[in-house]
N, C-alpha and C positions, 0 to 999 in steps of 0.2 A: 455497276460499271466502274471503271477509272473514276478516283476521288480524287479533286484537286487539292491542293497542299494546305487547303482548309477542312477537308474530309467532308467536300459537298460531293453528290453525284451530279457528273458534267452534265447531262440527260436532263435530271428534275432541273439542275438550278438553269439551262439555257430555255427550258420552259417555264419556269417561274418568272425570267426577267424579260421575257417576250411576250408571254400573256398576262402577266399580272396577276396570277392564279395563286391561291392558299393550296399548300403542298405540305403532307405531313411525312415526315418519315418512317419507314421499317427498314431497320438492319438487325441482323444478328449483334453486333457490334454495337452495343449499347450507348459506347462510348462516342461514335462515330455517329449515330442517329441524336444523339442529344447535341454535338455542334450544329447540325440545322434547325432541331425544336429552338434552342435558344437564339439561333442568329433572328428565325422569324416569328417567334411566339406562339410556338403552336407545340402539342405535344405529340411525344415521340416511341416509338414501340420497339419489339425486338419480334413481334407474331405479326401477320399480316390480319390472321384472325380477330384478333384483339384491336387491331385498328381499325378493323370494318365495324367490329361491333362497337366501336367508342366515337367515330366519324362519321360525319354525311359527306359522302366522295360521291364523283359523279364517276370517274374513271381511277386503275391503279395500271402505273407506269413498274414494268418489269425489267430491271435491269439488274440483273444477277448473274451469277454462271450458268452458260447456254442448258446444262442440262436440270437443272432448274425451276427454268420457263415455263413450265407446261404445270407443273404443283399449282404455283401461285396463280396463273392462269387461269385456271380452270376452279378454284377456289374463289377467283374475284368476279370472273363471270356468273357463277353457281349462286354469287349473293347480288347480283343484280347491275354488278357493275362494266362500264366499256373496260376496255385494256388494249393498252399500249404495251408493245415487247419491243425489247430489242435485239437486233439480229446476232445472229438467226431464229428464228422461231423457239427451236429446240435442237436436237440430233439424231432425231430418228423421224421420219416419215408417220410410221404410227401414233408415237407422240403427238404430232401435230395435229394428226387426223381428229385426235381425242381434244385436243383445244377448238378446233373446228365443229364437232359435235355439241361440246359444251355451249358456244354461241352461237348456235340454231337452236338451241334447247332455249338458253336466258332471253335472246331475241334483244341482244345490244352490240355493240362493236367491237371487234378487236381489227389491230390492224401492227404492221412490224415495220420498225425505224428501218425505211429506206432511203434517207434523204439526199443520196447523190443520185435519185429522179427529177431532183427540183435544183441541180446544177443548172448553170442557164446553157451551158454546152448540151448538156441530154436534154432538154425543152427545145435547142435549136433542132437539134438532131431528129425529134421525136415528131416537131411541127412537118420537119423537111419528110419526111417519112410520112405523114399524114396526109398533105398536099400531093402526094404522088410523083415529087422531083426526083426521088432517086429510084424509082421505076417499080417494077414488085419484086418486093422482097422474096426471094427465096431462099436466101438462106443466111447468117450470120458467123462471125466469128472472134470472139474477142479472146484477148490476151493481156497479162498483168505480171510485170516482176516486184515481188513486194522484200520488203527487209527488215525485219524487226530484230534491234539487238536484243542481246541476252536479260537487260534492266527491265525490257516490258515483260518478259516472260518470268521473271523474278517479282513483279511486281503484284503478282498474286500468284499463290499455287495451283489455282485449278489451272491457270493458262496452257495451253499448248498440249492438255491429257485428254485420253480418251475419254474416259470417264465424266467429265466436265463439259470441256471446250468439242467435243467430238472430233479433233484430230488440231492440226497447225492453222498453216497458214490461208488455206482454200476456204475452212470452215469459219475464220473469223474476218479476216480479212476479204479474200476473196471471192465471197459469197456476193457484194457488190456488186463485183463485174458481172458476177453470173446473174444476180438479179437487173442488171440492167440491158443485158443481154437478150434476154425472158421479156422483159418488158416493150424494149424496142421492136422487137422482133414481134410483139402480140402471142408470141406460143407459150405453151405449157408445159414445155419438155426440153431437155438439150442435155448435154453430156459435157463433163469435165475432167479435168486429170490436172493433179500439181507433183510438181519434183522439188524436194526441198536439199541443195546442195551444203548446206553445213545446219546443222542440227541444230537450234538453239533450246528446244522445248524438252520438257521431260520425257514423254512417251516417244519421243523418236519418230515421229509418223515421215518416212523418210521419203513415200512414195505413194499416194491415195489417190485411189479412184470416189468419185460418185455419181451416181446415177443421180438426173431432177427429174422428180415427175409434179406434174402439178402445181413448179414453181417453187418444190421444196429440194433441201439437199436428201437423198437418201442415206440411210448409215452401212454402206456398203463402203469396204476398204480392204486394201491388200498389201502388206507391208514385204519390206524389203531390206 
């Protein structure tokens, strides 16, 4: 994910300094995984492989480029471990699927950083909505203007491409709203659409559709 200007990942070190957890690193980036082995004395890898086989880990935190997800995943499930991803899942529905197979298969947990569920606004909203105050739900509708200058999308190459990130602004950012949407709402399914008025990313994605099903993004898109 986003490395702070120490070349920690934001993800491991705010769960490192919130549970107190032994955290080792894997990056490509050898360079970049050995400022955390040395800041907390632990050793540090560039294979995920290679740290399973070297580590007793109870869980491994995925936080890579979204298309990614699903390798390491289903790799760290496959050797008996929980996992944590970060959103989105991956960028295709069938991907997903295949991560979800893998943990019914290992029979431990995966689960994907949603943490503006545990806003205390979505907890009021989610109680009020529980309690039966705002009557039955039948239907929702959310909406989101997001803005990322051209430095975040500079700030790593996969950003903002199909190939990677599975489109702009809906699939990285926006995927939030839509999971929070999903959730409020207790359904499985909902429809989205983003317009991106000035381009900052490489692929251009200037105009996407996706389908959710099952609380995932699908990789359906239509450019323009």
């Amino acid at each position: 994910d986003i490395d702070d200007s120490n070349g920690r990942p934001r993800t491991a070190y705010a769960i490192y300094h919130h549970q107190g957890e032994s955290l080792t690193p894997v990056d490509k980036d050898a360079e970049r995984a050995q400022v955390w082995a040395d800041e907390h004395g632990v050793p540090g890898f560039c294979e995920l492989g290679s740290a399973l086989e070297s580590v007793e880990a109870d869980a491994v935190i995925v936080c890579t480029p979204t298309s990614l997800h699903g390798d390491l995943a289903i790799e760290a499930l496959q050797a008996g471990k929980h996992v944590v991803i970060e959103k989105p899942a991956d960028i295709t529905v069938d991907r997903i699927d295949e991560i979800i197979v893998a943990q019914e298969a290992a029979g431990t947990f995966v689960t994907v950083i949603s943490q503006h569920r545990f806003d205390p606004a979505t907890e009021k909203l989610s109680d009020a909505i529980a309690a039966g105050e705002l009557g039955r739900l039948t239907s929702g509708i959310a909406t989101i203007d997001l803005w990322r200058g051209q430095s975040y999308y500079d700030s790593g190459a996969w950003r903002g491409t199909w190939a990677f990130d599975g489109g702009g602004a809906l699939m990285n950012q926006g995927v939030h709203t839509v999971d929070l949407l999903l959730a409020l709402a207790r359904s499985d399914e909902a429809f989205a659409k983003a317009k991106s008025l000035v381009a900052c990313h490489p692929d251009r994605p200037d105009f996407a559709r996706r389908a959710i099903q099952t609380g995932y993004l699908a990789n359906q898109a239509d450019e323009v």
